[in-house]
C-alpha positions as CSV (number, residue, x, y, z in Angstrom):
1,X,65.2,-179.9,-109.3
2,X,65.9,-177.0,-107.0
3,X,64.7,-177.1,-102.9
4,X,62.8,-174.4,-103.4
5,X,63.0,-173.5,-99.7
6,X,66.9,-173.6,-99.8
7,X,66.5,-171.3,-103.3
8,X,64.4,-168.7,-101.7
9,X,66.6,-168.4,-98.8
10,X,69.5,-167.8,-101.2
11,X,68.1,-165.0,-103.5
12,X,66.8,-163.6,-100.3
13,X,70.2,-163.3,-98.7
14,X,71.5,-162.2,-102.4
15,X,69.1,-159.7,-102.9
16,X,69.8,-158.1,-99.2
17,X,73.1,-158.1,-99.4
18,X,73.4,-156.4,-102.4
19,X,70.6,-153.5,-101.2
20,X,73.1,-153.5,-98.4
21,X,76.0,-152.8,-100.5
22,X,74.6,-150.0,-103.1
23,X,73.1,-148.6,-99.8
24,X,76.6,-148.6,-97.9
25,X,78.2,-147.0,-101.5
26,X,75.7,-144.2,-101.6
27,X,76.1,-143.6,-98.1
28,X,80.1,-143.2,-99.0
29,X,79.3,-140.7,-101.8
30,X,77.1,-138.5,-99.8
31,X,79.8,-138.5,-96.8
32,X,81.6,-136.0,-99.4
33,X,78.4,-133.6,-98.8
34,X,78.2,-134.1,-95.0
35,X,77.8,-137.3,-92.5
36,X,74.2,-135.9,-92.1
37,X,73.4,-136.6,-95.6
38,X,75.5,-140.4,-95.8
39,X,73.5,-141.0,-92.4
40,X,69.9,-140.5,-93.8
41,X,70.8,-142.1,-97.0
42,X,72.3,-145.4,-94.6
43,X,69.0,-145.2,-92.4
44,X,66.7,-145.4,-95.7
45,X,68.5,-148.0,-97.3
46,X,69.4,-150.2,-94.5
47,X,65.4,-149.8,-93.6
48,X,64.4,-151.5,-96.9
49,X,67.0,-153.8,-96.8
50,X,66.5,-154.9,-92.9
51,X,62.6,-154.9,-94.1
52,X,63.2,-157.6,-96.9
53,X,65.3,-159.7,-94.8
54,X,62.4,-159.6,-91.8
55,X,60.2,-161.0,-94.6
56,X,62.2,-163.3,-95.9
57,X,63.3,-164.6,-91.8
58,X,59.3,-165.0,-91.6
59,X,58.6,-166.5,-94.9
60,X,61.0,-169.0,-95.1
61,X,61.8,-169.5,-91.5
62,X,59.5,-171.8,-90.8
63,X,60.6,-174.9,-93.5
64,X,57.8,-176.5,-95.7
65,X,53.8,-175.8,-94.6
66,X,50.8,-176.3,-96.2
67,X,50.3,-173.9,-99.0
68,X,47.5,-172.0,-96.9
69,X,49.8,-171.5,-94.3
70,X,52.9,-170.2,-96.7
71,X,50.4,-167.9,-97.6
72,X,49.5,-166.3,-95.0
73,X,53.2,-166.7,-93.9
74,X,53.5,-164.1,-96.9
75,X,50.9,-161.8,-95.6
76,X,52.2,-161.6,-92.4
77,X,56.4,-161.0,-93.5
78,X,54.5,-157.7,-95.5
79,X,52.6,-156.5,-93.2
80,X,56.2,-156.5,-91.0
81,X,58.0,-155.5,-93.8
82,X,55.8,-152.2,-94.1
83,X,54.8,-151.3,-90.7
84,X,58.8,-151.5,-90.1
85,X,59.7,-149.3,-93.1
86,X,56.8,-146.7,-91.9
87,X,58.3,-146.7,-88.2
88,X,61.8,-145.9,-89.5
89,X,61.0,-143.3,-92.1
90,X,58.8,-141.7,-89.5
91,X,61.7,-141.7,-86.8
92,X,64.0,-140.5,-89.5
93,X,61.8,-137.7,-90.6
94,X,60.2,-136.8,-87.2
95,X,62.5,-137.7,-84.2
96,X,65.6,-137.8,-85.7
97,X,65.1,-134.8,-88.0
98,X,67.5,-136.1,-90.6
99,X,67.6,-135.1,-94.1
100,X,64.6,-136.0,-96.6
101,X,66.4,-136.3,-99.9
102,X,69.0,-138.2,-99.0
103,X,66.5,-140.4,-96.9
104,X,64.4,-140.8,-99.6
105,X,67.3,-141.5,-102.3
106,X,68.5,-144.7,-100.2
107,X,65.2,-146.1,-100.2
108,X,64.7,-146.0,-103.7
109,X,68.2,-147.2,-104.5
110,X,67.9,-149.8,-102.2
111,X,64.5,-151.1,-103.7
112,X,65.7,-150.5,-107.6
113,X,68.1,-152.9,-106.3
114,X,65.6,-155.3,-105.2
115,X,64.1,-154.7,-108.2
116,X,67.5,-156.1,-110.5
117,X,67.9,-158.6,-107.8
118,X,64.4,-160.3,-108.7
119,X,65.9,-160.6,-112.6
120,X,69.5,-161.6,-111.8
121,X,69.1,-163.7,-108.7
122,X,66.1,-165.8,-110.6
């Protein structure tokens, strides 16, 4: 039988390294069309992938807990997860002015890559 703490914190390192990775190889793609582009396209993924690894620091962070307490562990890692991906779209979009599509493009690479992660890293 697996620890199923020690699991979690595995797939979860998995799962943001490799958002890291596709995020880091789009970024590389769009430096062809401008750093502007690669920039907002690193800012969007690395903000989904920083996001999952703030949950997963506050999920499993803590070692074994009561199951009510895991849970709302769970709510609260989130509730992070999103309020940190909302502040660093909006600073992308309204302080830093950088590109949308781009912007937009890493954070949906980064979470189609979550996505695979949760059926490869099982």
């Amino acid at each position: 039988m697996r620890n199923s703490i020690a699991h979690g914190r595995s797939v979860a390192l998995r799962t943001v390294a490799l958002q890291l990775s596709v995020t880091v190889l789009l970024a590389f793609a769009l430096s062809l069309h401008g750093m502007r582009m690669a920039l907002a396209a690193a800012v969007g993924g690395g903000a989904v992938a920083l996001g999952n690894a703030l949950f997963a620091l506050r999920l499993f962070g803590t070692g074994p807990v009561p199951a009510r307490r895991a849970l709302h562990a769970a709510y609260a890692a989130e509730a992070l997860k999103w309020a940190w991906l909302v502040a660093v779209l909006y600073l992308a979009v309204a302080v830093w002015q950088l590109d949308f599509l781009p912007l937009i493009a890493g954070v949906l690479l980064a979470q189609f890559a979550f996505w695979l992660a949760l059926v490869v890293f099982r």
